[in-house]
N, C-alpha and C positions, 0 to 999 in steps of 0.2 A: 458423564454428561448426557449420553443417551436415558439417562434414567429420568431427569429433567426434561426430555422433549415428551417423554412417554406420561408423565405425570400430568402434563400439559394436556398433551391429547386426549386423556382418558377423563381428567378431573378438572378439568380450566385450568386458568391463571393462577386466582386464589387460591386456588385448594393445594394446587401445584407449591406455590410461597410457604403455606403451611407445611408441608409434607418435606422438601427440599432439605438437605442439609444445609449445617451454619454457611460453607465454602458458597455451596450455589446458589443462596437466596438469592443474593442481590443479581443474579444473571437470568432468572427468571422469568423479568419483562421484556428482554433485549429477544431470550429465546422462543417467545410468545409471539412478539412481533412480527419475527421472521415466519414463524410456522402460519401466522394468519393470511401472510402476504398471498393473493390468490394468481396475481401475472407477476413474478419478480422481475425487476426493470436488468437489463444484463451492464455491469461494467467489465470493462477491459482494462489486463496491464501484459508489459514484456515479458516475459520468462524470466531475464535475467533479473528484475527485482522481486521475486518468487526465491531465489538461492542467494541472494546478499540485497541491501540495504541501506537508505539515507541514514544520518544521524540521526538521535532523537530530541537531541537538545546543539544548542547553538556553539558552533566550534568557534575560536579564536578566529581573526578575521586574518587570511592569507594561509592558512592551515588547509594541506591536501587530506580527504578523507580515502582512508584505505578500507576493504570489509573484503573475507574472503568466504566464498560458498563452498558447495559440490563442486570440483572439477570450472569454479570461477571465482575470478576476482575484479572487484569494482574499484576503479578509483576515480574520485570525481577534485576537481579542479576550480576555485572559485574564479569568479571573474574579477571586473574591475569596474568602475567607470571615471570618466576622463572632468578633470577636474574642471569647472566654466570658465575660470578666469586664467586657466593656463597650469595652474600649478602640479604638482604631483597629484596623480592618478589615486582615485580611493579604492581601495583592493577589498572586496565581499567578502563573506564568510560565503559557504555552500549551502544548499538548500536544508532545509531538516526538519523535525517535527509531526505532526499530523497534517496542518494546511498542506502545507511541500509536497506530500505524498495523494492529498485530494485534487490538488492542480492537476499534478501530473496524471490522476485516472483520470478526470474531465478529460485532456487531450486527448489521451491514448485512446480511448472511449470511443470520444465523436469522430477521430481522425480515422479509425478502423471500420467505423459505423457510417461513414459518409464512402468510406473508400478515397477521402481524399484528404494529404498531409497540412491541409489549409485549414485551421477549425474557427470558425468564428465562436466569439465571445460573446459579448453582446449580453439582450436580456436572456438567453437559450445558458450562461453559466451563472448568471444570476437566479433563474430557476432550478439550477441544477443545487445550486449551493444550499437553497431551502426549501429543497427536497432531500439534502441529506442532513438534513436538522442545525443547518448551519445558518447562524441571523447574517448579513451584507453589509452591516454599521458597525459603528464603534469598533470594542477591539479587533474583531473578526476582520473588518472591514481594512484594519492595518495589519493585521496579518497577510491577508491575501496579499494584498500589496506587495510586501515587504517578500513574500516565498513566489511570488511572480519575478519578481528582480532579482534575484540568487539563482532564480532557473532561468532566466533569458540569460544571464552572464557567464553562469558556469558550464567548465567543460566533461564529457563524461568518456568515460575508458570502462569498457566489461573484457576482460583476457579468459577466452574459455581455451580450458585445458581438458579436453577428455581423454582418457586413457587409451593409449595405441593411435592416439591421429593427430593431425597437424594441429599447432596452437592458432586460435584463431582469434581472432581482435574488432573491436568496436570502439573505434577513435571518432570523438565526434563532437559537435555542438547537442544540445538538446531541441532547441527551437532556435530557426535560422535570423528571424526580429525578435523585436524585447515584447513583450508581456506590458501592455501599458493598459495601467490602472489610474482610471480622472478621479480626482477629489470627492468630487459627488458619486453617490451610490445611486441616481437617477438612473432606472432602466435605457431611458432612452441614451444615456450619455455612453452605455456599453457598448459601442459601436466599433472596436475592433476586429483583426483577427490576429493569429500566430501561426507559422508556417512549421511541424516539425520538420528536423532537418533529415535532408533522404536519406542518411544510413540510420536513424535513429528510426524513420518508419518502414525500412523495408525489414531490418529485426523484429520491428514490434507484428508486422503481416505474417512474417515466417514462423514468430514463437508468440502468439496470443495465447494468456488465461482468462476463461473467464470468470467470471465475481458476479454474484448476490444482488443486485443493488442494496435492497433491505438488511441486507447484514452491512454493508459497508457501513450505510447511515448509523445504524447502533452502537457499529465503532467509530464513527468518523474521528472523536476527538483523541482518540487513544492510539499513535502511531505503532507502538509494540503490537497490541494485537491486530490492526491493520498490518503489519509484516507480518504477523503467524497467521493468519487467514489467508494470506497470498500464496503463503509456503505450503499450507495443506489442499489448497487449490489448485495447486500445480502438482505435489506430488502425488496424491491420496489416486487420482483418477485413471493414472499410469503402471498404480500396483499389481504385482498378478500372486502374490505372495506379502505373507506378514514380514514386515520390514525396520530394524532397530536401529536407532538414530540414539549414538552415546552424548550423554551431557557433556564430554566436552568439544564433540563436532557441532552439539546446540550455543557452546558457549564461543565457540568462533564466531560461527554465521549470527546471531542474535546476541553478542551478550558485550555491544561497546558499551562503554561507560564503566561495565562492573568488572574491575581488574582480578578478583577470586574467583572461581566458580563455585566456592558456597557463598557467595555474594548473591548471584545470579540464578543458581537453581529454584530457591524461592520463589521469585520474580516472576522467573518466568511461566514456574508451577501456573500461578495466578493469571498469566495471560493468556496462554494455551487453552486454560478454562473460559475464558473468556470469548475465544475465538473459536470455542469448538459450539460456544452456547448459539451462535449464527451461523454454522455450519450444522444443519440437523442429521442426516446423511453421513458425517466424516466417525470412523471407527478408528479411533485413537485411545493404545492405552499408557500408563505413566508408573515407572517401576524404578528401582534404585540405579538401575543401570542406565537411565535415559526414558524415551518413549518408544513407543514400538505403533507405526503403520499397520493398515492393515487396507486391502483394496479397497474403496470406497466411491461412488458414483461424486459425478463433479457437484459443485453446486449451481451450477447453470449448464444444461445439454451443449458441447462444443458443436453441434448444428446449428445453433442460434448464431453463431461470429460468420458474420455474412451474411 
């Protein structure tokens, strides 16, 4: 993938499209984008979705999701709500997808970047949203919605296990009110806020990554490599030595949905590329046995978080 930033640099855009092999043409504009960016805007997420992960598609409604990382495991809990006229309570599925996971940067984000677990909404996520190439109508517009209300309901669990020390636990809500999203997509009607909940943000103070803006937006729609851009974000910056990660500890932490891992190897081939094409900086290579790390500067200076 380095060969594609370097094509960029030296020859443009164009010339780069031309030159590119079949794999990374079409990654070309995403990786152009990012290299133009001259002040890249900073997002923030928690460490722990850096080593495990939302679903990517829609679970069964009352279904716990499990995912396990490095020395962590996530499970997340749907919620409910209570039915109006009294009846049985309607039970959510969990959060998932790509919206799911851009809600959750906007919080993490602003809540890290204000210094306070209160983040208003308002027209300040309405700009945020189409600023990372995402339109506020139509389906988008029921999307958000729809991954607003699975995140204000459900509950979240990270169990870290590192070797030789106590097991340590994040039991929590995610945000302590609901996520309320009006009919109308009128700025001025965005007049909310959302409180994250205090164990949810004093984790995210203690263990921030940060993110690209400019790359986020080129993946925005694409949740897989919005999780593999988190994960070399957090790892790559921390390396002091070349580091291999075998396909099947990739096919744990990334690989729900694909019950094989030659299902999945593929797959993921294709998204790693994808997420290295907005990471210009990460030095990753891809061999039979897995990938192989290697140290790499962040993609945003961890001076900027605060």
């Amino acid at each position: 993938m380095a060969q594609i930033h370097n094509l960029i640099r030296i020859h443009g855009k164009d010339t780069a499209r031309r030159l590119a092999d079949d794999a990374d043409r079409p990654l070309v504009d995403a990786a152009a984008a990012v290299l133009a960016a001259e002040n890249p805007g900073l997002s923030i997420c928690f460490s722990g979705f850096a080593l495990t992960a939302l679903p990517h598609r829609r679970l069964p409604d009352g279904m716990h999701w499990h995912r396990k990382g490095h020395n962590l495991t996530l499970t997340l809990i749907p919620g409910s709500s209570p039915d109006p006229h009294g009846g049985v309570a309607k039970v959510h599925t969990v959060p998932y997808g790509p919206m799911a996971r851009m809600i959750l940067l906007y919080l993490q984000t602003e809540a890290l970047k204000t210094g306070d677990p209160t983040v208003v909404l308002g027209a300040s996520m309405r700009q945020w949203l189409l600023r990372m190439g995402l339109s506020v109508g139509g389906k988008t517009a029921a999307a958000v919605k729809e991954q607003a209300k699975l995140i204000s309901s459900c509950f979240l669990q990270f169990v870290f296990n590192p070797p030789g020390k106590p097991e340590r636990k994040l039991n929590d809500a995610i945000v302590r009110n609901a996520i309320f999203m009006p009919e109308s997509d009128q700025p001025s009607l965005w007049e909310d806020s959302v409180k994250l909940s205090e164990t949810f943000f004093a984790a995210l103070k203690d263990h921030p990554v940060p993110l690209a803006e400019p790359a986020i937006r080129e993946i925005s729609n694409d949740s897989s490599a919005i999780d593999a851009y988190i994960w070399l974000a957090y790892r790559l910056h921390s390396l002091t030595e070349a580091t291999p990660v075998s396909w099947a500890a990739l096919h744990r932490q990334f690989g729900g949905g694909y019950k094989l891992l030659r299902q999945f190897r593929p797959r993921f081939a294709d998204t790693l590329r994808k997420a290295l094409a907005v990471y210009p900086d990460a030095q990753v290579s891809m061999d039979d046995d897995g990938v192989i790390l290697y140290p790499s500067r962040p993609p945003v200076p961890m001076r900027q978080i605060g």
